[in-house]
C-alpha positions as CSV (number, residue, x, y, z in Angstrom):
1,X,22.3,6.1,-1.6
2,X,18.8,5.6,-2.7
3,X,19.1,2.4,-1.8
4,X,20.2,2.8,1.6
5,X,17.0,6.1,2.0
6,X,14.7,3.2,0.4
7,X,15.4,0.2,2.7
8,X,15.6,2.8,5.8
9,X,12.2,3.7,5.3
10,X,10.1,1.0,4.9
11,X,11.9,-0.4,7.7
12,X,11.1,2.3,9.5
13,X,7.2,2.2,8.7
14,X,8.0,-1.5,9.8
15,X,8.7,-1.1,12.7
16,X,6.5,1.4,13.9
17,X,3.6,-0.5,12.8
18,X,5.8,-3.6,14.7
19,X,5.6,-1.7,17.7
20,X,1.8,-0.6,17.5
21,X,0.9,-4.2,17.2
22,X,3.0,-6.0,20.0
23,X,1.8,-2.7,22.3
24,X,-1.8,-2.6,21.4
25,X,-4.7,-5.1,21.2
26,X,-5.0,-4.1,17.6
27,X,-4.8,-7.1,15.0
28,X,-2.7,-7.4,12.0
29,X,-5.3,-6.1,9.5
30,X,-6.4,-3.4,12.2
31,X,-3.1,-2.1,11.2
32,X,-3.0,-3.1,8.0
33,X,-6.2,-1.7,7.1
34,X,-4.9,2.1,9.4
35,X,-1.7,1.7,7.4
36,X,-3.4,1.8,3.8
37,X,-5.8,5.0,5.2
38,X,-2.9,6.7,6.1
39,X,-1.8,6.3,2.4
40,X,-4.5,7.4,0.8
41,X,-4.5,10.3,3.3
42,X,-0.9,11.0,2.8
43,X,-1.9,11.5,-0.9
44,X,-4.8,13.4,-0.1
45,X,-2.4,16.2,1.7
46,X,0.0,16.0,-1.2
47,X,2.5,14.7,1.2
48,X,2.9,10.9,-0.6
49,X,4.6,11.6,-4.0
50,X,7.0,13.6,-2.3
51,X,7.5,10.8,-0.4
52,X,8.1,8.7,-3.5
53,X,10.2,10.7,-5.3
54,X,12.4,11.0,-2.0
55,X,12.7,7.4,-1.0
56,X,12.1,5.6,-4.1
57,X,10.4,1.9,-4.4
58,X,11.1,2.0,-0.3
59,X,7.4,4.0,-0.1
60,X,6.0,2.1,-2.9
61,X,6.5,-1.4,-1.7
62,X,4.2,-0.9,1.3
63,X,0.7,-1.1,1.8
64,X,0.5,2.6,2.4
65,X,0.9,2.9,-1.3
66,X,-2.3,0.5,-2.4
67,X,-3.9,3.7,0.0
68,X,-2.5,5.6,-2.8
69,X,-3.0,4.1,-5.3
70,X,-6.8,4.0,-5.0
71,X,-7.0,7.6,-4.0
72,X,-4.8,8.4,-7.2
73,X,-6.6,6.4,-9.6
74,X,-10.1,7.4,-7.9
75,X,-9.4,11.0,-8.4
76,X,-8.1,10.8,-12.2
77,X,-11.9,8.8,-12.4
78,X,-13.5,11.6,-10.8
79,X,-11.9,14.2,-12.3
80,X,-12.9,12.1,-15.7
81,X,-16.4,11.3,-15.6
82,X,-17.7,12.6,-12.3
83,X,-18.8,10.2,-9.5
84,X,-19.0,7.4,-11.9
85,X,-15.7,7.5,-13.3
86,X,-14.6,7.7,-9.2
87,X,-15.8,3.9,-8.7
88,X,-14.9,2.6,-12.3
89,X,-11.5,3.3,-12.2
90,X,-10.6,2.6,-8.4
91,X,-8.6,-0.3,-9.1
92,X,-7.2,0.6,-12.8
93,X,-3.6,1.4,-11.0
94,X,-3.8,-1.5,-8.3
95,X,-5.1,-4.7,-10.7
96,X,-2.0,-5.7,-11.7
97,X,-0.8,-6.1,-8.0
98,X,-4.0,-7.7,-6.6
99,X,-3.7,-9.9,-9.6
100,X,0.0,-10.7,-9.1
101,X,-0.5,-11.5,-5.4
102,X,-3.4,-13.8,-6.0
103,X,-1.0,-15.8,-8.5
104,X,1.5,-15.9,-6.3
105,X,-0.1,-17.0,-3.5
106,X,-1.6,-19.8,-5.0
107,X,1.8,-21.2,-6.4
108,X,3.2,-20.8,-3.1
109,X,0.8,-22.6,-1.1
110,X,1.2,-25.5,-4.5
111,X,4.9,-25.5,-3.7
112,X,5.0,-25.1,0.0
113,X,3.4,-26.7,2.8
114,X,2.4,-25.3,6.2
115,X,3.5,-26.5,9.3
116,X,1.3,-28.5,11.4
């Protein structure tokens, strides 16, 4: 079942942000860049773990959770070493994605070649 509450929900955020995009003059990373605020807002209220522990890896797959996964990490470098600890560990919990994506990326664009 968690399977089926995972998949329904990012598809879900999917399409909403689907809809926004063919409806508005927005860009993709106008709505990519709302999409990770209202993450990191989410978390802010409290309301984004419960949304984790209810849907599983289907609210931690999206880009709404690299919104919260700055907040997150920014607050446990706050809360450590005031102000300074807020920008030092921004991207402690998010590297290994960043990272992972860049890799990625570059052995996909090695292996496969655009479309003229």
């Amino acid at each position: 079942m968690l399977f089926i509450k995972a998949f329904l929900f990012s598809g879900i955020v999917c399409m909403l942000c689907q809809i926004v995009l063919d409806n508005t003059k927005l860009t993709p990373g106008h709505i990519t860049s709302s999409v990770t605020i209202i993450g990191a807002l989410l978390s802010f209220f409290g309301i984004y773990d419960k949304l984790i522990s209810c849907f599983g890896a289907g609210a931690t797959v999206l880009i709404s959770n690299f919104g919260h996964s700055l907040y997150s990490s920014g607050l446990i470098g706050y809360e450590e070493n005031g102000v300074l600890g807020l920008f030092s560990k921004l991207l402690c919990s998010s590297s290994v994605s960043l990272v992972s994506v860049i890799i990625f990326s570059f052995i996909f664009t090695l292996v496969f070649k655009p479309k003229d």
